[in-house]
Wavefront OBJ file of the C-alpha trace (Angstrom):
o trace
v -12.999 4.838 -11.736
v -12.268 0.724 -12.001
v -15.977 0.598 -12.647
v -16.474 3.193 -15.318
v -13.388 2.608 -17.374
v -14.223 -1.291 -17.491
v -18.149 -0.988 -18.248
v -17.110 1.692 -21.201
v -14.781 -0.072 -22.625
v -16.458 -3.603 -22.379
v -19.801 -1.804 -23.760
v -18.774 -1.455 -27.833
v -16.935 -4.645 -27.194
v -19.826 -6.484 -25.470
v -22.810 -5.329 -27.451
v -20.857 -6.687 -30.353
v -20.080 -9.970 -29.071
v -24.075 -10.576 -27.942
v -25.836 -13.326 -29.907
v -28.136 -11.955 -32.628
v -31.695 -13.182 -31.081
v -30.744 -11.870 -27.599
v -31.772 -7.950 -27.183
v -29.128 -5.302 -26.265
v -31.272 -4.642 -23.153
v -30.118 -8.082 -21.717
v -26.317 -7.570 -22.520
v -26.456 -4.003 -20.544
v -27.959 -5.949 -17.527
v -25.512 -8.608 -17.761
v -22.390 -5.750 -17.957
v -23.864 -3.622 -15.342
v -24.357 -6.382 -13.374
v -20.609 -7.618 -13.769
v -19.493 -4.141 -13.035
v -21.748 -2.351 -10.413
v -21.175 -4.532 -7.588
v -17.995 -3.885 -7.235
v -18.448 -0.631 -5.954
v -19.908 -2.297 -2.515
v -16.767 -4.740 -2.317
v -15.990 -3.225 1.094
v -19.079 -3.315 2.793
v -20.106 -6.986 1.447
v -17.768 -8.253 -0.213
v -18.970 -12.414 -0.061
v -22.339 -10.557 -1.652
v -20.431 -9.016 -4.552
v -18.240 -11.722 -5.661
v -21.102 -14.594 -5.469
v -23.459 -11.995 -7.386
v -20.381 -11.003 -9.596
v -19.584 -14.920 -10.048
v -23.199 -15.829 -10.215
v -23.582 -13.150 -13.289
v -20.182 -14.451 -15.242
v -22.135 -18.009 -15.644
v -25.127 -16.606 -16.784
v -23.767 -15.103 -19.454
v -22.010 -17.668 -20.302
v -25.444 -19.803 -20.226
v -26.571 -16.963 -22.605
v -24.520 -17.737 -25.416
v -22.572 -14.467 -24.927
v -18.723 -14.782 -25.142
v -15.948 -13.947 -22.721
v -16.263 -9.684 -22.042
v -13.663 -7.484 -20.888
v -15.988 -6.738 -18.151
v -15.547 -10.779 -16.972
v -12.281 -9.226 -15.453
v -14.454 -8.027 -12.291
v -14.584 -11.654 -11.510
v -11.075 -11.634 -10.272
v -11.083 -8.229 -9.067
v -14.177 -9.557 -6.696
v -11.682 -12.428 -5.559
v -8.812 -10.392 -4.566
v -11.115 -8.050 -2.505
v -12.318 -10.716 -1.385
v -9.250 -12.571 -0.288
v -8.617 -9.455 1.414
v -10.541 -9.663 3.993
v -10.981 -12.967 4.536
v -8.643 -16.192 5.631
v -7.473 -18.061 2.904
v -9.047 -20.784 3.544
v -12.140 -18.962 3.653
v -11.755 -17.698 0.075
v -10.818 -21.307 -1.265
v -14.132 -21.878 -2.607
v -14.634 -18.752 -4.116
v -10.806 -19.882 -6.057
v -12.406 -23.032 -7.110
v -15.069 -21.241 -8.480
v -13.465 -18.554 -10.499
v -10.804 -21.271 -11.582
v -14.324 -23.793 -13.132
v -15.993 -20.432 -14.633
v -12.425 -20.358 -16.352
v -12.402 -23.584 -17.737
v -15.921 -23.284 -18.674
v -15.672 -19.988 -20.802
v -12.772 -21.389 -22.529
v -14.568 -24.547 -23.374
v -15.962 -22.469 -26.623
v -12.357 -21.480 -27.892
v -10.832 -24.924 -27.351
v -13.403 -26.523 -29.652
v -12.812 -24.431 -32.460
v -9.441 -24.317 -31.951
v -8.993 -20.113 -31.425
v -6.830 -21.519 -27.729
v -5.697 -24.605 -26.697
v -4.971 -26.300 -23.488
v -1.630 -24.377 -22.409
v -3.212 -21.171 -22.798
v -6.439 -22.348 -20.399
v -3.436 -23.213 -17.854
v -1.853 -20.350 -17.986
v -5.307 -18.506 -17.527
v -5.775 -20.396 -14.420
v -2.410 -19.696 -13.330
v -2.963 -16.293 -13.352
v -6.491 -16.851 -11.034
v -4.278 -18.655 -8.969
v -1.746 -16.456 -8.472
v -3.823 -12.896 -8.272
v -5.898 -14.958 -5.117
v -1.445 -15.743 -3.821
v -0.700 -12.389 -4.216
v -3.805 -11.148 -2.384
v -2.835 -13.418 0.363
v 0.772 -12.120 0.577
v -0.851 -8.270 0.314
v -3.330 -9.301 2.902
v 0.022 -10.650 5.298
v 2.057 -7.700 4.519
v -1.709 -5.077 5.998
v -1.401 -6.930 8.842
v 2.411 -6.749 9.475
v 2.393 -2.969 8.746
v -0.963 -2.412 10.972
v 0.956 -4.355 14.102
v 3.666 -2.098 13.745
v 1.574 0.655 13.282
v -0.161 -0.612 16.706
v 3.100 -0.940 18.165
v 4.308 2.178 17.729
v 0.622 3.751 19.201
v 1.346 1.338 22.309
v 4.699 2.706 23.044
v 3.495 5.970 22.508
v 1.051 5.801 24.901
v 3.453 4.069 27.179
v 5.412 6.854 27.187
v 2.896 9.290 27.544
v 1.811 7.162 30.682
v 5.355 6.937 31.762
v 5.453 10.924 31.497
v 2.365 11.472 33.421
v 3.799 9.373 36.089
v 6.834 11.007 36.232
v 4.819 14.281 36.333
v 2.763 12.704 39.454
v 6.248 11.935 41.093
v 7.630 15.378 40.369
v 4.510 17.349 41.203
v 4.648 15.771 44.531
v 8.250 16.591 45.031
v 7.679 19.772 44.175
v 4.525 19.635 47.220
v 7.320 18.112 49.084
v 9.855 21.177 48.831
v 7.011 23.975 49.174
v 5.634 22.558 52.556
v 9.862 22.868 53.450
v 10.101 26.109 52.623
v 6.706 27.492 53.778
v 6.979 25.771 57.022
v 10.332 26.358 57.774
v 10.867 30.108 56.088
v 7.055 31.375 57.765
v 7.789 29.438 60.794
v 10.952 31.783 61.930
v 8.884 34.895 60.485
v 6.351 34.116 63.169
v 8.829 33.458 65.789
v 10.835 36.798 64.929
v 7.517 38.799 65.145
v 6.993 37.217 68.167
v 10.117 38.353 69.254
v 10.150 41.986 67.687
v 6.428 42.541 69.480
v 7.528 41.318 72.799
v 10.515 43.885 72.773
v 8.840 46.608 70.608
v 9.134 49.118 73.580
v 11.270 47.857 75.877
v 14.072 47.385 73.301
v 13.333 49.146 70.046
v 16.950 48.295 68.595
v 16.233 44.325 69.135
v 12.845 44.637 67.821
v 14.524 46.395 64.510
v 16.971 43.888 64.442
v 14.190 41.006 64.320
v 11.951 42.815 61.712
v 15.202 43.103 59.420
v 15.546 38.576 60.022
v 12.037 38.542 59.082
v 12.493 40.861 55.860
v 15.702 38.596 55.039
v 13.957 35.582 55.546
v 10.851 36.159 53.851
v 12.986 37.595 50.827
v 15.054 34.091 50.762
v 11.609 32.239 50.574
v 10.262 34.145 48.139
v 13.139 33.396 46.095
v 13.027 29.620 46.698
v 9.182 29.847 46.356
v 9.839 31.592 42.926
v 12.788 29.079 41.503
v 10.213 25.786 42.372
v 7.615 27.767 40.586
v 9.321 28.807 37.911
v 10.219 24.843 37.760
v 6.159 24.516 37.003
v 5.697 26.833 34.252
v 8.900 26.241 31.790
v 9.791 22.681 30.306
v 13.566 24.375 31.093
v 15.109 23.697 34.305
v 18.322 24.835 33.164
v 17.998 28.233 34.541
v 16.573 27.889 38.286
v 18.852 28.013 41.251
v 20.548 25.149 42.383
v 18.841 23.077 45.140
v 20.695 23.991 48.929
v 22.720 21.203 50.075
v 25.184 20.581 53.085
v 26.858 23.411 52.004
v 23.983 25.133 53.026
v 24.174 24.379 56.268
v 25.805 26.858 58.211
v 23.345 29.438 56.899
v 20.183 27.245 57.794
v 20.743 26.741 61.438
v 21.756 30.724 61.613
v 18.356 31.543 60.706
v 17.410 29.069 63.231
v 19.667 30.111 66.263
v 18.136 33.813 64.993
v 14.413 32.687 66.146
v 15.220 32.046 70.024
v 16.588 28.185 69.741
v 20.165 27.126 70.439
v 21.460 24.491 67.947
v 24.501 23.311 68.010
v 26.256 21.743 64.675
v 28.846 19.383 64.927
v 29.786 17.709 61.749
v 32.676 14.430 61.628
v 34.308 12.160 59.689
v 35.578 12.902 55.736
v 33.054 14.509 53.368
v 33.772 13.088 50.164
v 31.999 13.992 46.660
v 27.892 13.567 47.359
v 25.295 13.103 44.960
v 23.077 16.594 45.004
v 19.992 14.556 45.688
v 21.486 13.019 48.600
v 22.587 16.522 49.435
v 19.397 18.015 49.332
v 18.261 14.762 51.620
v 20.457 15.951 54.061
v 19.492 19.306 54.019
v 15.642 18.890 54.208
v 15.883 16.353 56.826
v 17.935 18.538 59.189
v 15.204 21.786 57.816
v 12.176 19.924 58.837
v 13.553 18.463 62.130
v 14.339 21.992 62.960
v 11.437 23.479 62.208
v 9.372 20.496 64.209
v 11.433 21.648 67.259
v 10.365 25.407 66.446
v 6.886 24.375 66.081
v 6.684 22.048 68.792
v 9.247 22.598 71.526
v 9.195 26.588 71.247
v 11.849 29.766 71.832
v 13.959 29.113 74.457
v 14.877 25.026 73.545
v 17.939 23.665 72.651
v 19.002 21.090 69.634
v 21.934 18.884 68.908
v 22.671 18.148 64.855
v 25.437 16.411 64.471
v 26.195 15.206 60.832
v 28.685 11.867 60.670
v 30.326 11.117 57.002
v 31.658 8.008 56.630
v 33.265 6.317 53.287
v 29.887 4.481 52.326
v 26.909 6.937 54.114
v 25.816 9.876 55.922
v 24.495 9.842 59.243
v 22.097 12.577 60.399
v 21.007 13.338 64.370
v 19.097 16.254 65.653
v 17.685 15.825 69.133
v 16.103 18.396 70.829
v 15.043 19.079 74.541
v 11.751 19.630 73.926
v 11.514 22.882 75.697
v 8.044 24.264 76.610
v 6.314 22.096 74.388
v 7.797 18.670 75.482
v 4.665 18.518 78.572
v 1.653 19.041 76.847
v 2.598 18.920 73.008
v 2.420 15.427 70.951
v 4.069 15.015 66.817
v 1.904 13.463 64.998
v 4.474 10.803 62.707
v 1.633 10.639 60.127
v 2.403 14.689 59.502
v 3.087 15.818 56.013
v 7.042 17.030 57.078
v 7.758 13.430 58.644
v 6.111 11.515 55.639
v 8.260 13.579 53.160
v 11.247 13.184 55.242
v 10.883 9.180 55.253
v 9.956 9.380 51.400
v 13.716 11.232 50.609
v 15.501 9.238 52.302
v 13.994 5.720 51.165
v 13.934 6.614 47.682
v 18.025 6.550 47.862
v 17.687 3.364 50.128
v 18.193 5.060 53.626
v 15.899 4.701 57.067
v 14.696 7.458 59.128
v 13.814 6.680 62.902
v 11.490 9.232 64.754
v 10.416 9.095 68.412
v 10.694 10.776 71.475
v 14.065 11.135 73.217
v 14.544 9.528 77.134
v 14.768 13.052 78.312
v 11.266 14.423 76.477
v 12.644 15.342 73.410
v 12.294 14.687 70.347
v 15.117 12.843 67.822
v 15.435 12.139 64.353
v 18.131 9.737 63.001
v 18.692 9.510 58.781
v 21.045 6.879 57.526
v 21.581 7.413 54.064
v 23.512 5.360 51.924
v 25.875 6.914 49.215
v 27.903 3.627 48.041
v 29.495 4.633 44.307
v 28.266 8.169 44.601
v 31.528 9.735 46.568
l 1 2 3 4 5 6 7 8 9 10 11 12 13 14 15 16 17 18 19 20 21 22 23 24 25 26 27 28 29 30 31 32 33 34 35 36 37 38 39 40 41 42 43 44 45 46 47 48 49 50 51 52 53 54 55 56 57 58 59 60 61 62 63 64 65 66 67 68 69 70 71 72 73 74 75 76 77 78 79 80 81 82 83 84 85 86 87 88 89 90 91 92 93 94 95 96 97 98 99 100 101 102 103 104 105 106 107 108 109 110 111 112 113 114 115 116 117 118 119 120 121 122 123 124 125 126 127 128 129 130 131 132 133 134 135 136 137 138 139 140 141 142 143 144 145 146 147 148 149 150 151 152 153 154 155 156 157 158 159 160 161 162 163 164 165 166 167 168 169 170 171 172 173 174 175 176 177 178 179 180 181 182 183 184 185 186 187 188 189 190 191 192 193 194 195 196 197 198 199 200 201 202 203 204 205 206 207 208 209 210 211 212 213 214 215 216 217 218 219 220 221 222 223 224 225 226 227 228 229 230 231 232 233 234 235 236 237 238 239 240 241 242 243 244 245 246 247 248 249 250 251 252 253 254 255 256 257 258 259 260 261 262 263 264 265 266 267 268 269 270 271 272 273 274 275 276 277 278 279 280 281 282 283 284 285 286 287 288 289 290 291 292 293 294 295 296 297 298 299 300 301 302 303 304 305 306 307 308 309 310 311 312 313 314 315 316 317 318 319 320 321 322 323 324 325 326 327 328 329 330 331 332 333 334 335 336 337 338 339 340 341 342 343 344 345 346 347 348 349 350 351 352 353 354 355 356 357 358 359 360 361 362 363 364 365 366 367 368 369 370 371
């Protein structure tokens, strides 16, 4: 649009303004040639103002007179300023700023300007290549920000698929808990409910109705962690179990063939529900280790000590018919998760075997400002 509006209005204009003995094919070069370049600014833009430039003194070595169209000169300089440092584009000032003085040399002699006007055209050279400059500054303050803001972006994003990682394995974390605990006294009641099928139909009911019972409350968890995976809204899933919890958990657990005995001491003051939940999956996956690995028939100690600034967790047991023969691999998925909860609230955990062939686990979990 630049291009046509100056070449149409510069053609009456121009034509008239050519010398008599030089043809009106010449003066359409020389305005075309001002003009057209301009059009490729952004691809070469040193190419466009030294052509655009280079055209300006030839028609001024024609005999033709300042056009309209000689405004392209200074268009070319700003583009090219632009793009370029200034000091980069200081040559091409100096040479707009002598093509000045030199088509005004005509005007001065006869008197039509005089030398304040030719200052105040340079001025204006001078200060379209400044504003340029100052344009050219504010691009590149608006693309950092612009930059910025993408790098925080994808910060965050990063931030948010790391996040995702950590809560995706939490969530691994709390399924192996449930599946190994919940399926783990399912097999051990239908153990139980085949071994007494016939001999003692009434026992084997009353194992069949712990398996439907237990199976039905791990389904349920099963379904609140998944539900956790498909909505962005946590608000409605069941809260996680905590100590409060407890009682229930080692029921189930007496209810598959092992004695546990629960001793808890000291005050119980307000807990955090992480460390809560700490608490309770420690004591669910020692439990279920001494299911898995010491059998029916063992015996285990928890005893659960609250003092003003932690929480100390024991479960021992006697590693029943398992202790012989039977090795616990510390590098298992239940153990690692275990040591994971509790360091992440700056706690230990301390696994081995017992002096009598059991097996113990000891948590020590800070709770500091949390009660």
């Amino acid at each position: 649009m630049i291009v046509v509006a100056v070449f149409l209005y510069n053609l009456p204009i121009g034509l008239g303004a050519l010398p008599r003995e030089l043809p009106a094919v010449i003066g359409l070069v020389i305005f075309a040639a001002l003009c057209v370049p301009f059009l490729f600014r952004h691809r070469w833009p040193v190419a466009v103002f030294v052509l655009t430039a280079a055209t300006a003194f030839v028609q001024l070595s024609l005999g033709i007179d300042v056009l309209v169209a000689d405004i392209m000169v200074l268009l070319t300089l700003c583009s090219l300023t632009l793009r370029f440092a200034w000091y980069f584009t200081v040559p091409a000032l100096l040479a707009s700023v002598v093509w000045v003085v030199v088509a005004t040399q005509e005007s001065l002699r006869s008197g039509y300007i005089n030398v304040g006007d030719v200052g105040v055209l340079i001025a204006l050279v001078v200060l379209a290549w400044t504003w340029s400059i100052v344009l050219k500054v504010r691009r590149q303050y608006v693309n950092s920000l612009e930059q910025r803001a993408l790098d925080l972006e994808r910060e965050q994003a990063a931030k948010e698929r790391m996040l995702l990682a950590e809560e995706r394995n939490r969530i691994a974390r709390e399924i192996h808990d449930v599946v190994s605990h919940n399926l783990g006294s399912v097999v051990a009641l239908s153990d139980g409910a085949i071994a007494s099928v016939h001999s003692d139909p009434e026992r084997a009911q009353q194992a069949m109705t712990m398996v439907r019972d237990t199976s039905s409350g791990a389904l349920t968890e099963m379904r609140s962690m998944l539900g956790f995976l498909r909505s962005e809204d946590t608000g409605g899933n069941a809260p996680q179990p905590g100590i409060d919890q407890l009682e229930e958990l080692v029921a189930r657990t007496r209810r598959t063939g092992i004695s546990v005995d629960f001793r808890t001491s000291g005050q119980r003051g307000a807990l955090a529900s992480g460390v809560e939940l700490t608490v309770y999956r420690v004591i669910q996956e020692a439990l279920t280790n001494t299911r898995k690995h010491a059998g029916q028939g063992s015996t285990a100690v928890v005893e659960l000590t609250f003092d003003r600034d932690s929480v100390d967790v024991h479960v021992v047991d006697d590693g029943g018919r398992g202790a012989p023969g039977q090795s616990r691999d510390s590098r298992g998925h239940g153990l690692i998760g275990m040591r994971e909860r509790v360091s992440a609230y700056g706690g230990t955990l301390e696994t081995g075997y017992a002096t009598d062939g059991g097996f113990r686990v000891h948590a020590w979990i800070p709770v500091g400002d949390q009660q």
